[in-house]
C-alpha positions as CSV (number, residue, x, y, z in Angstrom):
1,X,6.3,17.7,26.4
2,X,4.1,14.7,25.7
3,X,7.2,12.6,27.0
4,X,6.6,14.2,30.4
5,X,3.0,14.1,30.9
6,X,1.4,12.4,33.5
7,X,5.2,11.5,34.9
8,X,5.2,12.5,39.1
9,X,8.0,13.8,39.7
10,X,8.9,12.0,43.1
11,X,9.9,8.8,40.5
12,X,12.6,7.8,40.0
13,X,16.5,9.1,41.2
14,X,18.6,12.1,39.4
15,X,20.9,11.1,37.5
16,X,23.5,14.1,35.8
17,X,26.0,13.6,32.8
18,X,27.3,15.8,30.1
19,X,25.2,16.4,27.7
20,X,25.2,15.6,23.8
21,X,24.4,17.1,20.9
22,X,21.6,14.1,20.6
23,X,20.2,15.7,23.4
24,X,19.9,19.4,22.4
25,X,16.2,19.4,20.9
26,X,15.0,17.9,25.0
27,X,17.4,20.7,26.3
28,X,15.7,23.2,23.6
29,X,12.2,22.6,24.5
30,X,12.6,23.0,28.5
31,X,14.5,26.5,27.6
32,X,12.0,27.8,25.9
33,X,9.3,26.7,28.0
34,X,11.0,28.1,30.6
35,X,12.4,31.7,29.1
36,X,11.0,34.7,27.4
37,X,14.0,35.1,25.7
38,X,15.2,31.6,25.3
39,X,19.0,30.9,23.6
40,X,19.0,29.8,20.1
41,X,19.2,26.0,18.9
42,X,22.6,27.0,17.3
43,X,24.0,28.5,20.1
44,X,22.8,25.4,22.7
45,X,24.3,22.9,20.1
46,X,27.8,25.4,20.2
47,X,28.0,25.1,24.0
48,X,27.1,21.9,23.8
49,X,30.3,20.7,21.3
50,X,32.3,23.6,20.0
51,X,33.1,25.4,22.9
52,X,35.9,24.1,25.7
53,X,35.0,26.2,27.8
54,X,31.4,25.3,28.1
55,X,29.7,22.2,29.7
56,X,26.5,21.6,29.4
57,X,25.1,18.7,31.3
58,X,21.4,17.4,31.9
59,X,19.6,15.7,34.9
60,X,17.9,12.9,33.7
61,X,14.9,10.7,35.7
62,X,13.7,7.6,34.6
63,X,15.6,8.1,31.5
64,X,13.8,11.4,30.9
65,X,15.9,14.2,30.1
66,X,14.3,16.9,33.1
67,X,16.1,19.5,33.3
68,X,20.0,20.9,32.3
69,X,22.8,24.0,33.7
70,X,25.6,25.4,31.4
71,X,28.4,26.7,33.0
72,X,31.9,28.4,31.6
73,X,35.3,27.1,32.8
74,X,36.8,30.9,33.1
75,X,40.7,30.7,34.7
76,X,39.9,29.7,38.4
77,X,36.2,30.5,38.1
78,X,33.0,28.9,37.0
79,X,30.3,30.9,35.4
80,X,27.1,29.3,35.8
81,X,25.0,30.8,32.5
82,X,21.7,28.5,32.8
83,X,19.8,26.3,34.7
84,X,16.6,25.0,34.1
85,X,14.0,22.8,35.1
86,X,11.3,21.2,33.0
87,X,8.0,22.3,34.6
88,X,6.5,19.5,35.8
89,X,9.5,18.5,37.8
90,X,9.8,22.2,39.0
91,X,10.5,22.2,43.0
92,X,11.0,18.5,43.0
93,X,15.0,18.6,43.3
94,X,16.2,18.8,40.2
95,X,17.6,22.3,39.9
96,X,19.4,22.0,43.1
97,X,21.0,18.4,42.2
98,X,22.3,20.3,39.2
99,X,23.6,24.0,41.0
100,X,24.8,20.9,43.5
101,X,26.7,19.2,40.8
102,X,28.1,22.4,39.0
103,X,29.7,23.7,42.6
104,X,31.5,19.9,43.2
105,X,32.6,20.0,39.7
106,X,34.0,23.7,40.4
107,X,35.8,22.1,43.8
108,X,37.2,19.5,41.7
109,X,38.4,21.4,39.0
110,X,40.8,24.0,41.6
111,X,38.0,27.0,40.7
112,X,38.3,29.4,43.6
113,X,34.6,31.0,42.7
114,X,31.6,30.3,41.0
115,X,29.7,33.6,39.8
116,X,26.0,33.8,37.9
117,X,23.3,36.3,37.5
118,X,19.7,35.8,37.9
119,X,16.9,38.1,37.5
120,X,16.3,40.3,40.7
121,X,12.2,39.1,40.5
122,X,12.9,35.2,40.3
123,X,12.5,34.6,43.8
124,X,12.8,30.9,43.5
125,X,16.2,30.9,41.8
126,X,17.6,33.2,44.3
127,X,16.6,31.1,46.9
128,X,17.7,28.1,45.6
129,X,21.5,29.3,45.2
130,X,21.3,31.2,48.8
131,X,20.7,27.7,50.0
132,X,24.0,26.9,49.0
133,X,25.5,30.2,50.4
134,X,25.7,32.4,47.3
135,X,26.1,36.1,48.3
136,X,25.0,38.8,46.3
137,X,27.5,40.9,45.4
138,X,25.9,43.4,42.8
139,X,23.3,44.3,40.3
140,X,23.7,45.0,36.5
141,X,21.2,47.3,35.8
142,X,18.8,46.4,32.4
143,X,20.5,43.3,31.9
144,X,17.9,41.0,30.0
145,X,17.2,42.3,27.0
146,X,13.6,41.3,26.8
147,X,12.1,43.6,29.3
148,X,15.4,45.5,31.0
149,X,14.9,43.9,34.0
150,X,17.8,43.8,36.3
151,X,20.3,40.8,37.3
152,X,21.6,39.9,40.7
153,X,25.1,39.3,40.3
154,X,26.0,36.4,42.9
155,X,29.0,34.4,44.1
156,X,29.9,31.2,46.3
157,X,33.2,31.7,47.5
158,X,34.3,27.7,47.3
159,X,37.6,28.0,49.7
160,X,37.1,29.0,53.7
161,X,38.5,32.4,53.8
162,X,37.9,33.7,49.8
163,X,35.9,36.6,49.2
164,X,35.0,38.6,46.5
């Protein structure tokens, strides 16, 4: 990401907004830096404009596309599918302004929960959304196709009193 070199990541505020299909080859090229089995081009660009339920917005520094989430509006939920961060902004605030900006939309919109799965050996990622009081709840078993590795299913209740 020749864009990116040599860029500290301290610069500069976040800024988030939906994303566009302009945007989907910066969006591509963080995925699969940052996933063995990243999603394909088609299938970013149809979350990106086909799908209602889907939104797909990026974090954006210095007018640097940095990193992006995709979440599903399902009934009173929100299913957060992807976050990523582009490396050399990794740890510098970036994917927590984004899971930060995913659960106020989520409040916003009336959702009652918002439910993801992350890989049970991504130890950063599970930190990350335990900082903002996501409970495990479960495990899927083989989940990710590229190596069966197992998902942590976990969920933020958003309304004092909701549980699973």
């Amino acid at each position: 990401m020749k864009a990116l070199e040599g860029v500290r990541p301290s610069e500069g505020p976040i800024s988030i907004r939906r994303a566009a299909p302009a945007d989907v080859d910066a969006i591509m090229r963080i995925e699969e830096a940052s996933f063995a089995a990243p999603w394909p081009r088609d299938a970013m660009l149809d979350e990106i404009a086909k799908h209602k339920w889907s939104v797909v917005v990026v974090a954006e520094r210095d007018g640097e596309i940095v990193g992006f989430a995709v979440y599903w509006i399902v009934a009173d939920e929100r299913h957060l599918q992807n976050v990523a961060t582009a490396a050399p902004f990794r740890r510098s605030g970036v994917g927590r302004a984004l899971v930060c900006h995913v659960v106020e939309e989520a409040r916003r919109g009336g959702a009652q929960f918002v439910i993801l799965e992350v890989r049970a050996s991504n130890h950063a990622a599970k930190g990350l959304y335990a900082g903002f009081e996501f409970q495990s709840i479960g495990v899927r078993r083989g989940y990710y196709q590229d190596d069966g590795e197992d998902a942590i299913v976990m969920v933020l209740a958003l309304n004092e009193g909701e549980a699973w």
